[in-house]
C-alpha positions in Angstrom: 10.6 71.6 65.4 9.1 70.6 62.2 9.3 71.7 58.5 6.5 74.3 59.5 8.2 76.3 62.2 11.4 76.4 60.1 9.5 78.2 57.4 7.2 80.3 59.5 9.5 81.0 63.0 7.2 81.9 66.1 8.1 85.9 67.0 9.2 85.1 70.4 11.9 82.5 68.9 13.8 85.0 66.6 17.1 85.5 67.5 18.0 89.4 68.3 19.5 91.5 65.9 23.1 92.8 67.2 23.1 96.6 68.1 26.0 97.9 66.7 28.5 99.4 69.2 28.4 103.5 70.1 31.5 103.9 71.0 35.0 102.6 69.4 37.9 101.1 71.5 40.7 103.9 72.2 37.5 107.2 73.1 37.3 108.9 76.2 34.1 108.7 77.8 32.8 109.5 81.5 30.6 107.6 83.8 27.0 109.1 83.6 25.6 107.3 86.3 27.3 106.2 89.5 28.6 102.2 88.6 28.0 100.2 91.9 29.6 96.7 92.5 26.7 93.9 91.1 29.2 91.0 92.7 31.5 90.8 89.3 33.8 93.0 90.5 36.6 91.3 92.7 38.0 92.7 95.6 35.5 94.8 96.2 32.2 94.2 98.5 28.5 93.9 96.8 27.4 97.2 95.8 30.6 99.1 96.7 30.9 102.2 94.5 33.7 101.6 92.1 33.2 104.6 89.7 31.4 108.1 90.6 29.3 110.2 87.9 31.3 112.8 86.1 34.8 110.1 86.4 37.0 110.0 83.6 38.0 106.8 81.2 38.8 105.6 78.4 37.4 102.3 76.4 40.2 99.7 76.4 37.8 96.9 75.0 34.3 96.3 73.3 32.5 93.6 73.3 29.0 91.8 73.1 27.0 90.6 75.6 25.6 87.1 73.6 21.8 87.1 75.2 20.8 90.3 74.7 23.3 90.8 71.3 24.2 94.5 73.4 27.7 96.3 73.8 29.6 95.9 76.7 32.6 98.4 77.0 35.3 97.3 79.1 36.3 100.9 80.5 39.7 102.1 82.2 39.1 104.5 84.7 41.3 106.8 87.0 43.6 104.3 89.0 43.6 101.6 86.9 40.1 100.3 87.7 38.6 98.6 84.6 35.0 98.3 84.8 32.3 96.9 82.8 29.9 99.7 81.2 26.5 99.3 79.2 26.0 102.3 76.5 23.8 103.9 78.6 26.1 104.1 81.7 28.8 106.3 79.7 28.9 109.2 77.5 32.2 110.2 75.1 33.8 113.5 76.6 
C-alpha cells in the first residue's frame, strides 16, 4: 500500500461499519424461521432441526460476528438448548 491508497482507500477495502444489535441480552424472543443444524451444533446430525417456528427463548448472550460486523444472539430455548440466531431468525415476543 502506498501513501496514495492510505489517503484515497479503494471502496471494496473499507472495513464494514458495525450494525448495532436489535435486541438486548435478558428479552424474550421466538424463532421465526425453523433453525436447522449448519454442523456447529454438537450432538446433533447436519441439518437436524433444533428449534421449530413459533418456539420460545430468551437471549442469554450477544455478540458480533467479526467478518460481516453483524449480531449474533446466543439464544436459550425450551430445554436448555442454546442456539446461535441471526436478527432475522428471531423476533422479541
Amino acid at each position: 500500500m502506498n501513501e496514495e491508497d492510505e489517503i484515497n482507500p479503494v471502496p471494496g477495502n473499507l472495513p464494514l461499519e458495525p450494525r448495532m444489535p436489535k435486541y438486548d441480552w435478558g428479552q424474550r424472543v421466538q424463532a421465526e424461521v425453523d433453525l436447522r443444524n449448519d454442523g456447529s451444533f454438537p450432538g446433533e446430525p447436519e441439518d437436524a432441526l433444533l428449534v421449530g417456528v413459533g418456539d420460545m427463548g430468551e437471549i442469554v448472550q450477544v455478540g458480533m460476528h467479526t467478518d460481516t460486523n453483524t449480531p449474533v444472539y446466543l439464544v436459550e430455548f425450551v430445554g436448555e438448548r442454546v442456539v446461535g440466531c441471526l436478527e432475522e431468525e428471531i423476533s422479541r415476543i
